[in-house]
N, C-alpha and C positions, 0 to 999 in steps of 0.2 A: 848598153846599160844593163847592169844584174838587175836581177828582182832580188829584194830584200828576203823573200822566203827562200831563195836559193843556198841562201847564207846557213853555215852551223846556227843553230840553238836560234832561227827566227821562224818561227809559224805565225799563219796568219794575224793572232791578236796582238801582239808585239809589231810587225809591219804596218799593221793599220795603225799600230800608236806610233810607228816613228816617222810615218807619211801625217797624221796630223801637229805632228811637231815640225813638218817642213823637209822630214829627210826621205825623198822618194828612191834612192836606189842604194845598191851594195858599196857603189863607189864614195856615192857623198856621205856615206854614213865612214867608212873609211879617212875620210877628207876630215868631218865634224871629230870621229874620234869616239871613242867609247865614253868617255866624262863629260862631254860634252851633250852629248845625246840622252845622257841621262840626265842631266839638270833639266834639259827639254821637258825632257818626257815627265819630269818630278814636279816641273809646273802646273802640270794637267792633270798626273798622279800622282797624289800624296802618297801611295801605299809603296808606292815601287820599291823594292829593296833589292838586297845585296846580289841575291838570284841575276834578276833582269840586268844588272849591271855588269855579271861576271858573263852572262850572254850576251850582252853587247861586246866586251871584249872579245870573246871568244869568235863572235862572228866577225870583228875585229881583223884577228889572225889568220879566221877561216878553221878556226878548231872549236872540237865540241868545249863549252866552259870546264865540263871537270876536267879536260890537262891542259889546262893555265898551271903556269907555274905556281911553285906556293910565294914565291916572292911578290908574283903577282899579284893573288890574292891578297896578301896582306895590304900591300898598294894598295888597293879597289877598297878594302874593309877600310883602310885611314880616312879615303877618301867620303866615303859615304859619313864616314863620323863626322867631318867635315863639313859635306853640307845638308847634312842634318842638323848639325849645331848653329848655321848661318842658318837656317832656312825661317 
């Protein structure tokens, strides 16, 4: 089982938020998925933005977030519009 801070762009306060959202390792957070983990996490933290989300992906792929793609990014930007506008 990874530790989540093994992960690119995961330090301690981000792992401790994605273990009380329920995701304790590198794998299940893999499994749940970058958008998924973040609506978790957007139920507990209101603030979360586009940063913590392109980290989630990033750790995601196992890459630091700034070389996500820009296609990528933009993805993650729609989405956060998204569900900011549902939330």
């Amino acid at each position: 089982m990874t530790e989540l801070t093994s992960l690119p762009n995961i330090g301690k306060e981000l792992a401790k938020t994605l273990q009380q959202v329920g995701i304790k390792s590198g794998e299940e957070l893999k499994q749940v998925g970058s958008e998924n983990a973040f609506i978790r996490i957007k139920t507990i933290d209101p603030s979360a933005c586009i940063n913590k989300l392109c980290a989630l992906e990033g750790a995601v792929q196992g890459i630091r977030w700034h070389n996500l793609s820009k296609e990528r990014k933009q993805e993650l930007k729609e989405f956060l519009k998204m569900v900011e506008k549902n939330a």
